[in-house]
C-alpha distance (Angstrom), angle and dihedral (degrees) to the residues before:
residue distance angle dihedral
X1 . . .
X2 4.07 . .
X3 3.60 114.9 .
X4 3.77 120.2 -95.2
X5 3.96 119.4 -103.2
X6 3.81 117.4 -99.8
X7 3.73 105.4 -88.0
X8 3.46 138.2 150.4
X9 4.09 118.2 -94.0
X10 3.61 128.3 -109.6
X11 3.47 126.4 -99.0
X12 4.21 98.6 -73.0
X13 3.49 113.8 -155.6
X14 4.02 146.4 17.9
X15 3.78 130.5 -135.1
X16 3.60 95.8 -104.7
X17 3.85 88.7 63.1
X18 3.71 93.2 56.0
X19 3.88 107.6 41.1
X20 3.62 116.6 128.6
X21 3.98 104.9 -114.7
X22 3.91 122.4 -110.2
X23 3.73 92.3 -118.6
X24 4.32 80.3 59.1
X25 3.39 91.0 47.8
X26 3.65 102.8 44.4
X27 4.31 96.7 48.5
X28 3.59 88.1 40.3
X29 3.85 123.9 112.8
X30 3.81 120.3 -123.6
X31 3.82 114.1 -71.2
X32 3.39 109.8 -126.9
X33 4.12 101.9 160.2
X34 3.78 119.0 128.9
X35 3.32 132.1 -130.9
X36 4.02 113.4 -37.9
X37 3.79 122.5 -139.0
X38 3.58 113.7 -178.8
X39 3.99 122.1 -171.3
X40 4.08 107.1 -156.7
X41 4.09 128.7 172.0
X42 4.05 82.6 -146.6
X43 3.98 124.9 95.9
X44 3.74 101.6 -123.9
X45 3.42 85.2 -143.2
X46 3.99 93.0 51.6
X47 4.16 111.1 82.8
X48 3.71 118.5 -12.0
X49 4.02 98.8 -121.1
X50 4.35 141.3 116.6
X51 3.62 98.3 -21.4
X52 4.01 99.8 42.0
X53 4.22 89.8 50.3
X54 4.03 91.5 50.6
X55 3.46 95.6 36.9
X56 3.33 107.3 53.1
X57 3.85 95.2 40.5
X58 4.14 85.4 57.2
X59 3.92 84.4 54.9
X60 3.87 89.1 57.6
X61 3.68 86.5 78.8
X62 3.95 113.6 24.0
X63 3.77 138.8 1.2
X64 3.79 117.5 -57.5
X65 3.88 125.9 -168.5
X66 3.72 128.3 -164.3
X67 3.68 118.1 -150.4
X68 3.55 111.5 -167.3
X69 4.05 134.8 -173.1
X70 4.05 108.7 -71.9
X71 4.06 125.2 -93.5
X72 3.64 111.0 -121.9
X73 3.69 113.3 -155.4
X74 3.57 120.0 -133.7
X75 4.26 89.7 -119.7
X76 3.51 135.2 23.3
X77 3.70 97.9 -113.5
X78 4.27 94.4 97.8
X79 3.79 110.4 83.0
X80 3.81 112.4 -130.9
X81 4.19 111.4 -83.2
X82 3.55 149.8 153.3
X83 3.83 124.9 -104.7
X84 3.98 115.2 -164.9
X85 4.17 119.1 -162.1
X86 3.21 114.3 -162.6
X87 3.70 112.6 -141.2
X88 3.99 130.4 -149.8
X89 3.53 95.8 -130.5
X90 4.45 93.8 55.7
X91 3.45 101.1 -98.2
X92 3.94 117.8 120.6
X93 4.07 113.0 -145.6
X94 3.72 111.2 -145.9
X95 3.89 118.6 -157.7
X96 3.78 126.6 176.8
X97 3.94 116.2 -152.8
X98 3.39 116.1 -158.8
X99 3.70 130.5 -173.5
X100 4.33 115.0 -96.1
X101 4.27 90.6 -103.8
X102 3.88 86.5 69.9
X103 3.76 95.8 60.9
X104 4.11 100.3 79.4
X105 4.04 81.5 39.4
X106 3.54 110.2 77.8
X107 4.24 95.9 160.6
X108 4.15 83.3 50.0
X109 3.97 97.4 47.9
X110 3.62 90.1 45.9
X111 3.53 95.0 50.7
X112 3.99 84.5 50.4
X113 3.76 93.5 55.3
X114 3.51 93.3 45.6
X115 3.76 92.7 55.5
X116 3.32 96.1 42.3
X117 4.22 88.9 44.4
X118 4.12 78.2 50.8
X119 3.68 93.6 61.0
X120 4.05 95.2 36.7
X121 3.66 87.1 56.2
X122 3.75 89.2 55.6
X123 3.75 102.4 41.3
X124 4.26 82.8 51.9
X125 3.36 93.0 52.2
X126 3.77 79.6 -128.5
X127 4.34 101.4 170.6
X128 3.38 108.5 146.0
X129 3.57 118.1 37.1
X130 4.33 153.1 141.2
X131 3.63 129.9 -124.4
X132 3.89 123.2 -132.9
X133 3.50 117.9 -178.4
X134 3.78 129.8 174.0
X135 3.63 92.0 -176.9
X136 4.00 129.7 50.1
X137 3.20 92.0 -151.8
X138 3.75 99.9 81.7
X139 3.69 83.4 62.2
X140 4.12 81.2 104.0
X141 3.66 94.3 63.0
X142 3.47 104.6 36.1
X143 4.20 101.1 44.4
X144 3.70 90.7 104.8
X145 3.56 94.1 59.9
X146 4.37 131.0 89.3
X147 3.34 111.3 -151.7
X148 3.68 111.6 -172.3
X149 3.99 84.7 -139.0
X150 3.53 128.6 23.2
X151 4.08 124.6 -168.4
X152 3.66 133.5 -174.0
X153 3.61 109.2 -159.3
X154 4.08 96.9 -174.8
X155 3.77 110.6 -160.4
X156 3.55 104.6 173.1
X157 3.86 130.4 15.1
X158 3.64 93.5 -115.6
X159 3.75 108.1 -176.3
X160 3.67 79.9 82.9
X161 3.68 108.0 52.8
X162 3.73 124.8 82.8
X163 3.47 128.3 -55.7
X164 3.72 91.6 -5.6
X165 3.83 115.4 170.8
X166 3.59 123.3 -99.7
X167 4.20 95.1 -124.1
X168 3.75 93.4 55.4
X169 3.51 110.1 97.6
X170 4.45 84.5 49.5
X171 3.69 88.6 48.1
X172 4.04 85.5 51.5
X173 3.36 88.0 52.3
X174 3.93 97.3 50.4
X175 3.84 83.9 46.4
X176 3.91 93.7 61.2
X177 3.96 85.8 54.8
X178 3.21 101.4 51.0
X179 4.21 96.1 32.8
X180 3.94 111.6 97.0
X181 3.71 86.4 -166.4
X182 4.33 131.3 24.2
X183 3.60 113.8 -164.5
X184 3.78 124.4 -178.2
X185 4.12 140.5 -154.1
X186 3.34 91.6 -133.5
X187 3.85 155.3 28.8
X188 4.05 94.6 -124.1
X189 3.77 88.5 52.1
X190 4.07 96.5 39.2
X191 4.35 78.7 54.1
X192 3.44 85.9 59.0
X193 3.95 109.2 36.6
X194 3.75 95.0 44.3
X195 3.71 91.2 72.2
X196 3.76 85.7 61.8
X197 3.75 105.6 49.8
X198 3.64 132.1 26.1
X199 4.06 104.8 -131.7
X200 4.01 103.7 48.1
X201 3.43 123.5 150.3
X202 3.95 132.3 -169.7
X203 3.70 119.8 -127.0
X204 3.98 106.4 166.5
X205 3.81 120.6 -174.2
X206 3.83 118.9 -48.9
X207 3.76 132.5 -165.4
X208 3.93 145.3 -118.0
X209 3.77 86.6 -148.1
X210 4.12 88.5 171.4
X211 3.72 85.2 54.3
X212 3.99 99.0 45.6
X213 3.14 95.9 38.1
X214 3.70 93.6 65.4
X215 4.41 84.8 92.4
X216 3.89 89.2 68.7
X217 3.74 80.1 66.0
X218 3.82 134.0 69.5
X219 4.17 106.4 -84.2
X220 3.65 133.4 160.0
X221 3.31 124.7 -90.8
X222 4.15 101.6 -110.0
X223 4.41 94.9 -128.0
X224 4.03 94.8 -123.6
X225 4.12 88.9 69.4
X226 4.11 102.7 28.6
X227 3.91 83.0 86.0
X228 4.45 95.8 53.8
X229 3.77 109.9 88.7
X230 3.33 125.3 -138.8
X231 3.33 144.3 -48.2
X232 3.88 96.2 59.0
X233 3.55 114.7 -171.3
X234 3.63 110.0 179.1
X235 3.67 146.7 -169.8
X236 3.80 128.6 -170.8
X237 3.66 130.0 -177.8
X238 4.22 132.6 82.8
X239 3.50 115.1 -35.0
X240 4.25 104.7 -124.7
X241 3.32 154.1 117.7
X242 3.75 86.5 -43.0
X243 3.29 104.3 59.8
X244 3.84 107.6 96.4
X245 3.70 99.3 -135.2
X246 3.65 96.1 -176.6
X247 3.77 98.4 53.2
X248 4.11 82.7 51.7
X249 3.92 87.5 45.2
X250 4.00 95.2 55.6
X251 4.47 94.7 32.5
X252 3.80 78.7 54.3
X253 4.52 99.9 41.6
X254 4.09 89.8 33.9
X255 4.19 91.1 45.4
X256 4.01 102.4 36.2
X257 3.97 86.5 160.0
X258 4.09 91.2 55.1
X259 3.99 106.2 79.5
X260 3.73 115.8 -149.7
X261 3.69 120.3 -133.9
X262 4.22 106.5 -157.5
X263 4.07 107.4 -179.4
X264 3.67 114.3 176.5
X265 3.93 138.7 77.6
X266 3.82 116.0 -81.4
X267 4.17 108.4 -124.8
X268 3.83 133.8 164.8
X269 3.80 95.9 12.7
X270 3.45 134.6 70.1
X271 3.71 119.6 -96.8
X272 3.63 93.4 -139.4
X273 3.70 91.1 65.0
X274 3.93 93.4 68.5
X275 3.82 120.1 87.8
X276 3.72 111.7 -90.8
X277 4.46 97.2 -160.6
X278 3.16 114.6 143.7
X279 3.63 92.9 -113.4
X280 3.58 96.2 64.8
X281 3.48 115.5 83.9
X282 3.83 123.0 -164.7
X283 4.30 112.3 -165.1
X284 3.85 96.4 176.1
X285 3.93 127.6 -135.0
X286 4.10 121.2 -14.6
X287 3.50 143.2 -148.1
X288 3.64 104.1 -112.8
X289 3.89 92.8 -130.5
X290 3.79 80.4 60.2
X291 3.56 98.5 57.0
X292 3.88 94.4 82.2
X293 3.48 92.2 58.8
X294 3.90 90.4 55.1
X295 3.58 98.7 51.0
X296 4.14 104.7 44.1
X297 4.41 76.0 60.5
X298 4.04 88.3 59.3
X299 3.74 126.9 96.6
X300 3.90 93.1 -163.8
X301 3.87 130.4 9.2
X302 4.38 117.6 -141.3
X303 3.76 138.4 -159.1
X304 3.72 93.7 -158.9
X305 3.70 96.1 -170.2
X306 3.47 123.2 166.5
X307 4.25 114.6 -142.3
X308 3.42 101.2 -116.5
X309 3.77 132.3 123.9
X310 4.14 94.3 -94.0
X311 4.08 82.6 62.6
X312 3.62 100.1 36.8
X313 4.32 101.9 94.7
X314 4.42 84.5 19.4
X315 4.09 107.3 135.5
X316 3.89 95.4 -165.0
X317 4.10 105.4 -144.5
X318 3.93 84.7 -161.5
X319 3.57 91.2 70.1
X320 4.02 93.7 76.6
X321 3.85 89.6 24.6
X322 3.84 75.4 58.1
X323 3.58 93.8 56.1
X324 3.46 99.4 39.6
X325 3.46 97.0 73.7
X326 3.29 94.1 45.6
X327 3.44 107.0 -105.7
X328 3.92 122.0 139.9
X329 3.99 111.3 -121.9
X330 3.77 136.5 -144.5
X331 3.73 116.2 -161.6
X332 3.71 140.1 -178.2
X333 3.86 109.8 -119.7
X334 3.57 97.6 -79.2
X335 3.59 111.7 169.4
X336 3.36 102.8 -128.4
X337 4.08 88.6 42.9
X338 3.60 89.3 57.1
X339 3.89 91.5 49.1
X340 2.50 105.6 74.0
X341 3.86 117.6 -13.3
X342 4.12 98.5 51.5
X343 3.72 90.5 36.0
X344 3.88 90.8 58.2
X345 3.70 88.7 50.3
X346 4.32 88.6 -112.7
X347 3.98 98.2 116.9
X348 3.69 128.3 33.4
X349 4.05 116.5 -126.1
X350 3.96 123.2 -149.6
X351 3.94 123.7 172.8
X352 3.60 89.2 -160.8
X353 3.82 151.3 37.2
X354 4.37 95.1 -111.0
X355 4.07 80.8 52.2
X356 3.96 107.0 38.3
X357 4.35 81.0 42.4
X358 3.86 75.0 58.8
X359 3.42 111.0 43.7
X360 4.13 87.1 39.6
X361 4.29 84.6 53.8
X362 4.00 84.7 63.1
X363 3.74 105.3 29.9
X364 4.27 78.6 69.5
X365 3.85 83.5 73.9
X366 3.28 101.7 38.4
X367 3.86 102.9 79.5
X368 3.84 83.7 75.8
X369 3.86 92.5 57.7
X370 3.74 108.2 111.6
X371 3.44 93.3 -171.6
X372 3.84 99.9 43.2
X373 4.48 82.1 56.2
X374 3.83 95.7 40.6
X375 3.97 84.7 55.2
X376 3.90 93.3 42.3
X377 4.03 99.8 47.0
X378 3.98 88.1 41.0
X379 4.05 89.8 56.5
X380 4.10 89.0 36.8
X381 4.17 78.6 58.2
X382 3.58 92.0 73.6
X383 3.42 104.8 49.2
X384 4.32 133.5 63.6
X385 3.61 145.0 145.2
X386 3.61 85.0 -113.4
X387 3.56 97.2 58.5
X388 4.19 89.6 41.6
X389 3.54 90.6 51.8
X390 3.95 93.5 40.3
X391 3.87 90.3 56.6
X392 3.54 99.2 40.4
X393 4.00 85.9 57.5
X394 3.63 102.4 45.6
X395 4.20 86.0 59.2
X396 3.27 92.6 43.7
X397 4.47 89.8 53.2
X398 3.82 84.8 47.7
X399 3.39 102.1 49.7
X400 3.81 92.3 37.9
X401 4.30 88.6 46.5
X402 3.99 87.3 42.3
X403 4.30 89.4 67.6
X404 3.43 117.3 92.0
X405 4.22 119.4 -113.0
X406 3.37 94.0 -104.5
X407 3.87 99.6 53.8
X408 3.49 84.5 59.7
X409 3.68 102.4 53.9
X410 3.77 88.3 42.3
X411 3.77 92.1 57.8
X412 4.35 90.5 48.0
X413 4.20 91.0 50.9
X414 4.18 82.0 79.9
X415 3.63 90.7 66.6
X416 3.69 115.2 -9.1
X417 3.59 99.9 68.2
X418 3.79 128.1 67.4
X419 3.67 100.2 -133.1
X420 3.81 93.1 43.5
X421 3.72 91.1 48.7
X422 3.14 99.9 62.3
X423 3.81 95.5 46.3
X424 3.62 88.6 57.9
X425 3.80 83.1 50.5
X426 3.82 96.9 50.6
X427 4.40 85.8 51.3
X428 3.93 88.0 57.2
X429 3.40 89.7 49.3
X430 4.40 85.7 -126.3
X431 3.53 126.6 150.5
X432 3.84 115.3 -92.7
X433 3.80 116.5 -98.3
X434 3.52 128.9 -143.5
């Protein structure tokens, strides 16, 4: 089959698939967070992953608002605004458009957002309130703001990814002064960030076991891979710069009998780069409800990373989603794959195609190891999105409940007070509200 086009993802996930459980909720301490603004470079509606789990657990218990990346019109004739999605799961998604002349000026379309982020505030009634960001770079829209909590949840190192803009890596660093808390998606990139700011805290990738391990159950076969025989392997996840293509292009020349499953949108690489053999199949983006259905029709599960600096500080949450449905994995050695999945003897690591060919060759036997899945669902015991979530809240109360009374109201005068308001107003040069 070709590969699909590069196009965005379908909406990914439900509500029910991100609920805190009742255990969660019932050995949890009060929660007594404000309002939660969180400033992302990802669609919410793109891939169902990190910020989707946390996020919509926070908006379980208070109002949660999703500020994505502006929409630039094709023309100038749209006057800048502010477009708010609601979303089943609580969370509100907050998109500026701005007219086509703001594109090659990034001081004027931040100015924009942050006037029009001004008057959303307002209209919200939204006073007291904590940042989130998972990208410095929104640093330029929200500078006028005082959160009475700010947290940088870094999920990727990316200064090293595609594409990624010049100022990053001195936003980062602004970030980490202004952040009362860093948290990070890994252990490799928690190494690395904790040298930079004094309160970091690693939360690698959890798991929706309940949701995953739907494949260990009986599910239809979804009609686009009833027709591939067998072996599967498979890989799902974005299509990019860190897939290794050519380790996919020899598994799939030196194994014509293996077919290769490839689920995910293609994005920042051409299409026609990816091999086009007749054994590798590509079935495009999914639904994550779907993607149980996928996996229980796999032989072997893959993290076909290529070792490059995009993947170096990566924490791949399909390695227990992997697991979870019971599916034996192969990995390249991914540093947080070999700590601590390959070190515990759960996923097989090969640095190159004669060796991952290998280790795929006896992963087909291994869904009958007892002891290989007795090991894998006793480590998957210890580890949730619950439990992430839980932690990453508790910090946040103490560090919030730590502050003294008066740093609080100081940080609310930028927006929760009339006279204050409209001072901020008068700086971005935005029309008074009333």
């Amino acid at each position: 089959m070709p590969p699909s086009p590069t196009v965005e993802a379908p909406l990914c996930a439900s509500a029910t698939a991100a609920r805190p459980s009742a255990t969660a909720a019932e050995t949890a301490a009060p929660y007594t967070l404000p309002d939660l603004v969180c400033f992302a470079h990802l669609h919410w509606d793109f891939v169902w992953q990190r910020p989707q789990h946390l996020l919509s657990r926070f908006a379980q218990h208070g109002r949660v608002f999703y500020v994505e990346d502006a929409f630039y019109h094709a023309d100038d004739s749209v006057e800048p605004h502010m477009e708010v999605k609601e979303r089943q799961d609580g969370v509100r998604v907050v998109v500026a458009h701005l007219p086509q002349r703001l594109r090659a000026d990034e001081a004027g379309a931040d100015q924009a957002q942050a006037e029009l982020l001004t008057r959303f505030f307002h209209e919200q009634r939204i006073t007291t309130y904590a940042f989130w960001y998972y990208t410095p770079m929104a640093l330029g829209k929200s500078r006028p703001f005082r959160p009475v909590l700010t947290v940088y949840d870094c999920m990727d190192e990316l200064a090293n990814f595609k594409f990624a803009h010049p100022e990053l890596k001195s936003r980062e660093r602004e970030l980490f002064d202004k952040a009362d808390l860093v948290f990070t998606g890994g252990q490799t990139l928690y190494e690395a960030k904790r040298e930079q700011h004094a309160d970091a805290h690693a939360f690698p990738s959890s798991i929706d076991k309940a949701h995953f391990g739907q494949a260990r159950g009986p599910l239809a076969e979804p009609a686009d891979q009833a027709g591939i025989p067998h072996p599967r392997i498979g890989f799902f996840g974005v299509v990019d710069e860190r897939l290794d293509i050519e380790l996919l292009r020899q598994l799939a020349h030196n194994h014509p009998a293996w077919q290769f499953v490839i689920i995910g949108p293609v994005v920042k690489i051409d299409p026609a780069t990816l091999p086009r053999t007749p054994n590798v199949h590509y079935l495009g983006g999914k639904d994550y409800q779907e993607l149980p259905a996928y996996l229980k029709g796999w032989n072997v599960a893959t993290l076909l990373f290529a070792d490059n600096e995009s993947t170096r500080f990566i924490s791949p949450t399909k390695t227990p989603e992997y697991l979870a449905a019971g599916n034996p994995v192969v990995s390249t050695p991914i540093r947080d794959v070999v700590r601590p999945y390959g070190d515990l003897n759960l996923v097989q690591i090969a640095d190159n195609a004669a060796d991952f060919g290998r280790a795929i060759a006896t992963a087909l036997a291994q869904r009958d190891d007892a002891d290989w899945r007795q090991r894998t669902d006793a480590y998957l015991a210890t580890i949730s999105w619950d439990q992430t979530w839980q932690a990453m809240t508790d910090l946040m109360q103490q560090r919030l409940a730590a502050k003294p009374p008066a740093a609080a109201r100081a940080a609310n005068l930028a927006l929760g007070e009339p006279a204050a308001a409209q001072a901020l107003e008068r700086s971005l040069q935005a029309p008074a509200t009333t």
